[in-house]
N, C-alpha and C positions, 0 to 999 in steps of 0.2 A: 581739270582747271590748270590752266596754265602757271608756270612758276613767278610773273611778273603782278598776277590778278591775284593770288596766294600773298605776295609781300606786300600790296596794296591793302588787300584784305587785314591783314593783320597789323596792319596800321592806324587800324579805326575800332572804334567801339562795337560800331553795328559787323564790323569783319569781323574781330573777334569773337562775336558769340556764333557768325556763320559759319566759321572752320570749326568753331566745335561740335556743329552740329544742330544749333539751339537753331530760334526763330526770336527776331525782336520784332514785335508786332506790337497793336495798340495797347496790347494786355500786358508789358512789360515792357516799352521802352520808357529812355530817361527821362523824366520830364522834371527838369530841373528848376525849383521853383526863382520867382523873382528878387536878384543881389545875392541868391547861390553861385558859389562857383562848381562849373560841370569836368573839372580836370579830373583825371582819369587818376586811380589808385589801384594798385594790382594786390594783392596778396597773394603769392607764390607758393607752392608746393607745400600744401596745405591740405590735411586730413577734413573732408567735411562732414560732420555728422547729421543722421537725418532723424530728429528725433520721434517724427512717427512710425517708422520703418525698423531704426536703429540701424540703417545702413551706415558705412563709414567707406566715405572716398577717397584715397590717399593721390596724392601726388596733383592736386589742384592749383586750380587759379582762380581765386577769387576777385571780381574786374568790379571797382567801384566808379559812379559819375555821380556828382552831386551826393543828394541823401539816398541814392538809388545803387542796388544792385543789378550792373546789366549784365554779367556774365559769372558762369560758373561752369570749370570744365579744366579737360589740358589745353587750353587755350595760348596759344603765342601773347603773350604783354605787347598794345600796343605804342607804337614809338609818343616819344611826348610824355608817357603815365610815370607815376610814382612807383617805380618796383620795391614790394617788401618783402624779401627773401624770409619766411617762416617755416623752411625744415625742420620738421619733426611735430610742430604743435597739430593743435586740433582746434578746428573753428564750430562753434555752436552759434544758434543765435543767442543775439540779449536776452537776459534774464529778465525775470519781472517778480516783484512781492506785489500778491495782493492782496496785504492786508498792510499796512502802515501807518504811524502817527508820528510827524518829523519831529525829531527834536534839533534845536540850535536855531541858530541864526541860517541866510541863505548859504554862508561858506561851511556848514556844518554836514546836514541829513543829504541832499545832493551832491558832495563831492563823494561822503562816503557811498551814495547807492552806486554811482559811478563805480567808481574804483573797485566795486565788488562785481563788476560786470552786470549790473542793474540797467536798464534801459526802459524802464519802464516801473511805474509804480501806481499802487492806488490808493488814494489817500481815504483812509473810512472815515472819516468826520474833518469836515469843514470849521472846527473851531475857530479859526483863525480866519482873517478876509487875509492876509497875506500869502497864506495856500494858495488863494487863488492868484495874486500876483506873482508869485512863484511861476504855477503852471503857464500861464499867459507870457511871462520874461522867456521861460525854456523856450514855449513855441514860436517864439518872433526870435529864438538867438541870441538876446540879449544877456542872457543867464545862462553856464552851464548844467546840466542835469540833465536830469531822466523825462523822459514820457511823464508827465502826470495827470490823472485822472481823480478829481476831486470832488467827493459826496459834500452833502451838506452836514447843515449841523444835526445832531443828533435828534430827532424826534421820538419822546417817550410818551408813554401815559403816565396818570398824576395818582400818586407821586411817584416822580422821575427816579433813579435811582443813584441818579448825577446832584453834586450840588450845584444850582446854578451859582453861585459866589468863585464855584471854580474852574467849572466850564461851562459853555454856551452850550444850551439847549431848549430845544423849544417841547413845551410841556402843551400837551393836549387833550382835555377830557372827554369830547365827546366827537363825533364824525367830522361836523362843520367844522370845529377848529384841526382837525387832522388833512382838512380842504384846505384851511387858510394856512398849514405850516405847509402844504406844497405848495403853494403860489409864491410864499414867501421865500423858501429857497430858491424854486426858479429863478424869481428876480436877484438872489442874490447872485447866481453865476454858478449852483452848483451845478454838475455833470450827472449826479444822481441822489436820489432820495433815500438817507442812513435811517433803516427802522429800529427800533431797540426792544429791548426784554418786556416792560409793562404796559403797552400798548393793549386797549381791551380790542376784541375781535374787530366790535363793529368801528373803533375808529383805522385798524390796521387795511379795513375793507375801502374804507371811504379813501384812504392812503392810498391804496393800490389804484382804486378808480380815477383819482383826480392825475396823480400821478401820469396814468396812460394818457390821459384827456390832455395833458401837456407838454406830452412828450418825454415825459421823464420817467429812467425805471426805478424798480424800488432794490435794495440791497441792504442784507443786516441779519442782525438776528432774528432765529423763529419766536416769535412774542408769544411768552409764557400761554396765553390761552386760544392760541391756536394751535392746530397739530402738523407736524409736517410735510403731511402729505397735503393738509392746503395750501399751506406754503405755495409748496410747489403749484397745484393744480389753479392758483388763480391769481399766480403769474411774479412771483416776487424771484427775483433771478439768480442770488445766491443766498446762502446761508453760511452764518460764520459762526466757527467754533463749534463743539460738540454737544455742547449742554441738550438742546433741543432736541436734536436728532436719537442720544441716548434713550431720552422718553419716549420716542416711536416706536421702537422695536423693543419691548419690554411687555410681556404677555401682562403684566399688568398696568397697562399703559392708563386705562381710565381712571387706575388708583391712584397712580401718582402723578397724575395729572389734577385731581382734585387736591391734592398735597399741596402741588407749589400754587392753585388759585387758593390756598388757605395763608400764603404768606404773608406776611403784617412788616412793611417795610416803614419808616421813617422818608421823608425826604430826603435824597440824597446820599444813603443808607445804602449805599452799594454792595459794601464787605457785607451787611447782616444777612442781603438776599444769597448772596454770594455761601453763606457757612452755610444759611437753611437750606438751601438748595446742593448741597453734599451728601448728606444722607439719602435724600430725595434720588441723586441720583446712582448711589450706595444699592439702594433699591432694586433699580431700573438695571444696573449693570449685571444683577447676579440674577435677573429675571429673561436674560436676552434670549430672543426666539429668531432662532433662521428662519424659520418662514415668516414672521412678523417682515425680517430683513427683507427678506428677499422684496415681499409687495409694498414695501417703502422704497427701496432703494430702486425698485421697477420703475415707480413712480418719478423719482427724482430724473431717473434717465432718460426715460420718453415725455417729460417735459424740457430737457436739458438744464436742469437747477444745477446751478454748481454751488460747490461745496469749499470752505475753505477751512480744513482742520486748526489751523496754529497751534501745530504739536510743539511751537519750540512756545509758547505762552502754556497752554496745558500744563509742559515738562516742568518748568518752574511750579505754575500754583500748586500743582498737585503734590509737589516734592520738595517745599521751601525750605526741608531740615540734609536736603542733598545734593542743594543747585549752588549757584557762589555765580558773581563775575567774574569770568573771564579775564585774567591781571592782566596778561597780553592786549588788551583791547580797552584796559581805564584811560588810557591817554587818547582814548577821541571823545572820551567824555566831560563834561563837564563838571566842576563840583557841584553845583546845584542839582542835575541830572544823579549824578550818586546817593546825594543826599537822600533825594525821595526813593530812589528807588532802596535803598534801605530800611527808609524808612514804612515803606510799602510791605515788604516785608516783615519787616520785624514788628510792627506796630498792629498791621493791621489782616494780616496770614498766618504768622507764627504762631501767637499766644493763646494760653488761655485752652487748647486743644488737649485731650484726652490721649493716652498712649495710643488706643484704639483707634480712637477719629485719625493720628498721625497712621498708623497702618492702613486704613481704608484707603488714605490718599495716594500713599505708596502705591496701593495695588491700584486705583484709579487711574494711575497714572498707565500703568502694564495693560489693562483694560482698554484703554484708548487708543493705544498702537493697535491692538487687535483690532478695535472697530474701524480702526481707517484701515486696515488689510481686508475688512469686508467691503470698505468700499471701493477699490480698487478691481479687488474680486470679481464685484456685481456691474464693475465698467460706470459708476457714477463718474460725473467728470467733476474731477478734482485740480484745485489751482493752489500752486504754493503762497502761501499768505503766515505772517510770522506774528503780525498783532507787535510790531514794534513800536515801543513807546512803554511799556509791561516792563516788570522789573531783567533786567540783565540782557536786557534785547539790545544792540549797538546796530543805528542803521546800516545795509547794505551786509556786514557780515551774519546776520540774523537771518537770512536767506540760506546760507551755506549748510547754517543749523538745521531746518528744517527740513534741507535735501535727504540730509540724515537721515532724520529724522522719520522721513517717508518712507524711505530704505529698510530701516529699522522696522519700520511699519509693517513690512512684509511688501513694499513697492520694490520692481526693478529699478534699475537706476535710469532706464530709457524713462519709464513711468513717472518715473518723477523730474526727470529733465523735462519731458511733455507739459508736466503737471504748471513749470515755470517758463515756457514759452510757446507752445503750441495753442495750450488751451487756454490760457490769458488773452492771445492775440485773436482768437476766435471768438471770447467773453464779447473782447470791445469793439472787433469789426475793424481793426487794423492790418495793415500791411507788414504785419512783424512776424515773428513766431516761426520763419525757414529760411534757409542759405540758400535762395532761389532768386534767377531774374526777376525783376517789378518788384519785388519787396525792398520797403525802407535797410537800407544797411544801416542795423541797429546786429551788433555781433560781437561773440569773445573771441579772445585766442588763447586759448590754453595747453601749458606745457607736458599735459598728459591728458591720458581718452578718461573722460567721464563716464563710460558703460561701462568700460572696467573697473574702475572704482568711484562711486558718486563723490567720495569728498575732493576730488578732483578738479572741481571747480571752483575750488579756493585757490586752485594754481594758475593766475592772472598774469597772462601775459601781456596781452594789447587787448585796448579796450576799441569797439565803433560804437559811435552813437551819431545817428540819422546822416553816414557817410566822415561822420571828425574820427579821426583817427588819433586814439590817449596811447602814447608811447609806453613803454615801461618805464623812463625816467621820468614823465609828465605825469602817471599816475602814482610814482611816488612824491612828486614834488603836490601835491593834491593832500596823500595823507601827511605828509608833512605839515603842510599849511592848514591843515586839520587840527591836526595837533597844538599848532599853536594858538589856533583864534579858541580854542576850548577853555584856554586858560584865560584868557579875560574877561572881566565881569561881564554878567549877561544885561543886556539892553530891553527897552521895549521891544525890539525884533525880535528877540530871542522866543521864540516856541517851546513850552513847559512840555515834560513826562506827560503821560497820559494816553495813555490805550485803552481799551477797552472794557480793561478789567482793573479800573479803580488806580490806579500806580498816582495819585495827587497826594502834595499836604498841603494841611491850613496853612493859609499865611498865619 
């Protein structure tokens, strides 16, 4: 090629990915959606990490148009783009939690998932209809933040173990109303159907069926009277937390599986299910069979169930006389937010416990890291999810926790960076999840390699999200203004505490 077709070349988008070699063909070129702008943004000499590989590319170009990555290479910057000199960092894709429960107002849970290098998130319960204008603002632009992907409201069996005086939920006793609370979320605008703990089989069944029949999947907990592996086997697509799973692989699974159908809950009686089912699974964990594992977690994998631990929610319940906030991170909270979550704590975790029951938990806690190291082990596919909303969870940095966390777990740190972008972005059938042409530029820039040390990824340099590029000074001017809307009273927008695992008070 001649030297005049070379500088031409490298003058244009579609040149630039030809001199490095690529091809932009229909399968990745820009297509830049309608009142995008398609100017060109370079990211320079740049380490790209590949999180399924754990390759690392040093000395890149990463070439952005619109929300579109079209080139990745040592490619020439073509004339006209935005040059970003980033020597030395290292570019991952966006992160993703997928497990979440916002708190604050819109300038609150979204600027932090941001700024944490979040680009995506999933919201497990639909309590709010302003989740869903959230979601709908991000995708039209209107609104800064993340990806969201928003369940409905929770659906339980009766009685629920939610108050509804405190949060929405739709309570269902028998099949047909487990048919009418999916038509009803449908219409409400959820993206998927949240199951929960007391669910009896056969209305979990008629869930799953109407659900398909609408197009909607189901996601959530293994409901107390089913066992895991049907879970899996007839089609519910993840499963959150460990609770359920522990009872699978426990040689005496049928025993204490009648144990927790013998629980006697109150309405809305969260914490009571929540104590009685500790010893239960006290049980289960000192009963654990590798080969029980092994043909569960066989199961989970050739159906592709994924799994979402929330070791940084675990790490607290199980340890409430060892965990604290984070002092560093009170000022994105609000005092209301504090409030409860102490008083979640203290009121309604802490007390009232035996020296003994406090030792079980300690060790429940050591035992869970194990079992998420078997499932890593046995290749289940696992997504980071933190169950934020739970006591001492702060959006966006509760991610960070969990990478750890994984690590901790006996996960590498590739496995666990996979855990928050590869296999999220494959969960939802997105264009996310690698530093590759055609993919949405949704990316971090980080001031050191994360395979070398996972907490690395609290080292935030520039943030993408769908091609906008968050400066270092624009994503502190973000937690800044964090920080201040916390401290004014909360509003009717304001979005209450509340995860999964109980973190409400009475009014």
């Amino acid at each position: 090629m001649n030297s005049s077709r070379r500088q031409f070349l490298a003058r244009t988008a579609a040149g630039a990915v030809l001199l490095a070699g690529g091809n932009l063909t229909a399968a990745n070129a820009v297509r830049t959606p309608a009142g995008r702008s398609n100017a060109l943004t370079a990211l320079t000499d740049v380490t790209v990490i590949d999180a399924v590989s754990g390759r690392k590319r040093p000395h890149q170009t990463v070439l952005l148009s619109g929300d579109r990555i079209i080139g990745v290479g040592r490619i020439p910057v073509p004339r006209g783009a935005v040059e970003i000199s980033l020597s030395g960092k290292y570019v991952i894709p966006g992160l993703a939690d997928m497990h979440v429960h916002s708190l604050g107002d819109e300038r609150v849970s979204p600027a932090l998932y941001l700024a944490n290098g979040l680009t995506t998130v999933r919201e497990m319960a639909g309590t709010n209809p302003m989740l869903y204008e959230w979601r709908d603002r991000i995708a039209a632009g209107t609104l800064l933040g993340p990806r969201m992907v928003v369940g409905s409201q929770i659906v339980d069996g009766d009685p629920t173990l939610w108050d509804p005086n405190l949060t929405k939920v739709i309570v269902v006793a028998d099949p047909d109303q487990a048919r009418a609370a999916v038509r009803q979320v449908k219409a409400e605008g959820a993206d998927f159907v949240k199951a929960y703990s007391r669910l009896t089989r056969e209305s979990w069944l008629a869930l799953i069926d109407e659900a398909r029949r609408v197009r909607l999947t189901v996601h959530g907990h293994g409901p107390d009277q089913v066992t895991s592996k049907e879970v899996s086997e007839r089609g519910q697509r993840s499963i959150e937390h460990i609770h359920s799973l522990g009872l699978a692989v426990s040689t005496r699974e049928a025993e204490v599986r009648q144990m927790v159908l013998a629980i006697k809950v109150a309405k809305g009686d969260y914490n009571s299910w929540f104590r009685q089912m500790h010893p239960i699974e006290w049980i289960a964990a000192n009963t654990y069979s590798p080969a029980r594992a092994a043909d569960v977690f066989g199961t989970l994998r050739r159906n592709n169930t994924r799994v979402t631990p929330t070791l940084t929610m675990h790490n607290v319940l199980d340890q409430v006389d060892y965990t604290s906030m984070d002092p560093k991170l009170v000022k994105y909270m609000g005092a209301e937010e504090l409030d409860v979550y102490d008083y979640a704590v203290q009121t309604l975790y802490a007390p009232n416990r035996t020296a003994e029951e406090i030792s079980h938990q300690h060790e429940m806690w050591a035992w869970r890291q194990r079992f998420v190291g078997e499932l890593f082990a046995h290749d289940v596919p696992v997504m980071a999810g933190t169950d934020t909303g739970t006591p001492y969870s702060v959006p966006g940095f509760a991610l960070h926790d969990e990478l750890e966390h994984l690590v901790g777990a006996g996960a590498t740190p590739r496995q666990a960076l996979y855990a928050a972008t590869v296999e999220p972005a494959k969960f939802l059938g997105s264009d996310t999840g690698a530093v590759q042409p055609g993919k949405i530029a949704d990316l971090v820039v980080l001031d050191a390699d994360p395979l070398t040390d996972i907490s690395n990824t609290r080292r935030i340099h520039t943030v993408v999200t769908r091609g906008r590029v968050i400066s270092p000074a624009q994503r502190q001017r973000m937690l800044a203004d964090v920080e201040a809307a916390v401290k004014e009273p909360p509003t009717a927008a304001t979005l209450k505490p509340g995860g999964c695992c109980g973190a409400h008070r009475p009014a």
